[in-house]
Every structure is written in C-alpha cells, then in structure tokens.
C-alpha positions as CSV (number, residue, x, y, z in Angstrom):
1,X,88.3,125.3,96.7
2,X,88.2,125.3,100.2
3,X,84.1,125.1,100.3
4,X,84.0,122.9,97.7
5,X,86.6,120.3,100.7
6,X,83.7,120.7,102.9
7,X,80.7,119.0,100.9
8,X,83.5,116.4,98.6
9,X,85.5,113.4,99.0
10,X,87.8,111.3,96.7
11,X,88.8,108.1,96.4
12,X,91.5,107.3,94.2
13,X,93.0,103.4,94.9
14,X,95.4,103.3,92.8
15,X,97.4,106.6,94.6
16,X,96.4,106.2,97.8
17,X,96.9,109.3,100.1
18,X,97.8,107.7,103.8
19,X,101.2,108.1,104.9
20,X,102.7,104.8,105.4
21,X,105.0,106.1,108.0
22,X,101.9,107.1,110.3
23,X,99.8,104.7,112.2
24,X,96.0,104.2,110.5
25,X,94.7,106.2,114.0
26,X,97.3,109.1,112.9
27,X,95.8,109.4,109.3
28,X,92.3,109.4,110.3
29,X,93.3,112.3,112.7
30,X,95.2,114.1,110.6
31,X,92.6,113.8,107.6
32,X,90.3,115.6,109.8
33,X,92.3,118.1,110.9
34,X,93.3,118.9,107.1
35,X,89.3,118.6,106.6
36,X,88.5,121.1,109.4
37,X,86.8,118.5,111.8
38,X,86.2,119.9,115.1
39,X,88.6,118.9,117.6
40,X,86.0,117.6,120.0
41,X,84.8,115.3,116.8
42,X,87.7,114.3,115.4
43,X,88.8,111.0,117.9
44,X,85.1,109.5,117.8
45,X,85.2,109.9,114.1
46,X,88.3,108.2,113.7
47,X,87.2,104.9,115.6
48,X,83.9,104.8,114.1
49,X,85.6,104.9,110.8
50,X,88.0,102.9,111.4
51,X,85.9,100.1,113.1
52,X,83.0,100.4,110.1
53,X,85.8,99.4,107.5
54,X,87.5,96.2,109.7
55,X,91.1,98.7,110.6
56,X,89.7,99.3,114.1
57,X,92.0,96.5,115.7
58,X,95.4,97.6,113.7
59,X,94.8,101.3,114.4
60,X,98.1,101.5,116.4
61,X,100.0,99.8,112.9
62,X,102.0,101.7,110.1
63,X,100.0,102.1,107.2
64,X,103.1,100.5,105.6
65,X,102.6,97.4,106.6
66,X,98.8,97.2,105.7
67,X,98.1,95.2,102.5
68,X,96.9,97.2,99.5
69,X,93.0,96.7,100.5
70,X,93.5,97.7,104.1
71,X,94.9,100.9,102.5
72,X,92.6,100.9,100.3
73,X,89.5,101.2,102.9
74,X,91.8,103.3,105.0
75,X,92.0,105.8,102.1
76,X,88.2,105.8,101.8
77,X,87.8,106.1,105.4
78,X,90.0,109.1,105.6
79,X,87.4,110.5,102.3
80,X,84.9,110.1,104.4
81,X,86.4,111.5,107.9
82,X,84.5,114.8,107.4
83,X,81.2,113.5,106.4
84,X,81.3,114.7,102.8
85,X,78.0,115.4,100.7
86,X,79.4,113.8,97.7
87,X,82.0,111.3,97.3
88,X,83.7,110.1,94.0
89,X,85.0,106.8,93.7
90,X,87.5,106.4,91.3
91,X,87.5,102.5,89.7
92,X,84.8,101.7,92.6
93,X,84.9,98.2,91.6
94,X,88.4,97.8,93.3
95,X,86.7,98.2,96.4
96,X,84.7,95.6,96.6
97,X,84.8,93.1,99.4
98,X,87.3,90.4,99.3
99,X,84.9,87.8,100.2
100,X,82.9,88.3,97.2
101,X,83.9,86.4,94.0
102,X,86.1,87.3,91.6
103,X,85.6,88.0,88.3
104,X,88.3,89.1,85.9
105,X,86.4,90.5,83.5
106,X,86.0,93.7,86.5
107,X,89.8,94.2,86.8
C-alpha cells in the first residue's frame, strides 16, 4: 500500500480529510510528512500549493473556519502535496470554480 501512496492521490469532497483544528499551513505540512516528502521540500511545497489554489493568504487560519470550497481546494492541495502520478477525483464537478456559472443539472 505504501508504494502504491507514492504514485496516488484522492479527492473525496464530500469527506474531506483536513483537520479543522489545524491551520491550512499545518495540514499541508503534515500531509507531507504522512506522504514521505522530504523535509527540506516539504515548506516550499506547502506555499506553492497553497498559493496555486487562492489559501496562500489564510494559511495561518483553522481549517474550521474555511468555507466548504476553501476546504475543498485545501483537501486537493493536500492530494497533491507529494506530487502524485495519478489523482482521482471523486464528483470532480464540485470542484469547479465559483466564478463559473451554475448549472443545477451538475449538482
């Protein structure tokens, strides 16, 4: 399972896996660590993550307070904190940017 960690990420939405009590910075760092990143790596990572997906500014706020799309990104940032091969997005669609229109026929 362990190799198959390496090359994989998974974004599930609906169950996100960020720990409300910890900052956005502290997830991003502690997804690497659980995804091996090398120490030296793991801090750039973590901002260039977390400014690709907008969270770069609140990185010092609980994940609890973030609305459900901020944890939403944050959850795919943390997928993505070890450079995975292969990610699988779970309803992808719920990802989509805010800015775009809506249309209910996707929920």
């Amino acid at each position: 399972m362990a190799r198959i960690n390496k090359w994989v990420g998974i974004v599930v939405p609906e169950n996100s896996n960020v720990y409300d009590e910890m900052s956005a910075w502290d997830n991003l760092i502690f997804a690497a660590q659980l995804y091996r990143v090398p120490r030296d790596k793991r801090q750039s990572k973590a901002k260039d993550l977390l400014e690709l997906f907008g969270l770069y500014e609140r990185r010092r706020d609980r994940a609890g307070v973030f609305s459900k799309g901020m944890k939403r990104r944050l959850t795919t940032a943390a997928a993505l904190v070890h450079t995975p091969s292969l990610l699988f997005l779970d309803e992808p669609i719920r990802l989509r940017r805010p800015e775009l229109p809506h249309d209910p026929k996707l929920d």
